[in-house]
C-alpha positions in Angstrom: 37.9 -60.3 4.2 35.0 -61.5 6.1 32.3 -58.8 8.2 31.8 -59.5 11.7 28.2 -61.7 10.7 30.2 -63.7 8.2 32.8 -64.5 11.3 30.1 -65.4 13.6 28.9 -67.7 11.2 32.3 -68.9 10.2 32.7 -69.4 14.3 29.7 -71.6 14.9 30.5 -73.3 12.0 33.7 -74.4 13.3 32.0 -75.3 16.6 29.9 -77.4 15.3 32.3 -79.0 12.6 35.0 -79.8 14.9 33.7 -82.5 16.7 33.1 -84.7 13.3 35.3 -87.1 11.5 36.6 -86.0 8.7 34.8 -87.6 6.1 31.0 -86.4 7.6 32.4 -82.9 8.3 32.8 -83.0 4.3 29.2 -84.6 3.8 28.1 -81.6 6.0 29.6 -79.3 4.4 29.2 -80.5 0.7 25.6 -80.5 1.3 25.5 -77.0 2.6 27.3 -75.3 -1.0 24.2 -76.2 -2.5 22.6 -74.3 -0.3 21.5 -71.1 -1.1 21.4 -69.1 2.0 25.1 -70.3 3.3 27.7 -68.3 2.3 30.1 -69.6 0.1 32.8 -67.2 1.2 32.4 -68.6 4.8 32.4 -72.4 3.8 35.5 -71.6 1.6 37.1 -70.3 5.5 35.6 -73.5 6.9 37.3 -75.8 4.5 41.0 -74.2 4.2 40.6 -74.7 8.3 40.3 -78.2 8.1 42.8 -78.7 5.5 45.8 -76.7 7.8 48.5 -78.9 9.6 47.5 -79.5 13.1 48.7 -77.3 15.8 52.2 -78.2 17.8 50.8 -79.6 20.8 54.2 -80.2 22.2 55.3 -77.6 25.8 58.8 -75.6 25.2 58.6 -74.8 28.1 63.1 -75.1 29.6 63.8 -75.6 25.6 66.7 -73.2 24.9 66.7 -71.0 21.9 70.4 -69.2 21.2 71.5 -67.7 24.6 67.5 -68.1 25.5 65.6 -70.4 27.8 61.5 -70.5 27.3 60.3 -69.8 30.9 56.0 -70.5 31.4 53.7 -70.0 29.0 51.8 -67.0 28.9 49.6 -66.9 26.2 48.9 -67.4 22.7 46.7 -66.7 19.6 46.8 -66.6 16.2 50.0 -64.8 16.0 52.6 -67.1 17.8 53.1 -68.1 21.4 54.4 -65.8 24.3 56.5 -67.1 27.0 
């Protein structure tokens, strides 16, 4: 588990990452693993991020589920989606 400075870090590395294709985002972060004052606990986060499937970024919204129909969104994290 990582402390709340390791998540920060984690965060901003993610930040900054993001933006990058995928084959300088793995320069960037090769090159900081031989780094000594970088974490390797929070580049290990950073790399099993960018290897996860992408996000559904399809809208359910009116898509029926059993006797169910998905009304608005209302919010979501990293648990699931609430309609």
């Amino acid at each position: 588990m990582l402390s709340e400075s390791q998540w920060d870090r984690y965060s901003a590395l993610l930040k900054r990452l993001k933006g990058l294709p995928a084959d300088q985002r793995e320069d960037v972060l090769r090159s900081m693993r031989v780094k000594p004052e970088e974490d390797p606990s929070v580049l290990r986060y950073v790399s099993v991020y960018f290897r996860l499937p992408p996000e559904p970024d399809r809208c359910r919204t009116g898509e029926r589920i059993g006797q169910f129909t998905l009304g608005a969104q209302l919010g979501s994290g990293g648990m699931g989606v609430v309609y």
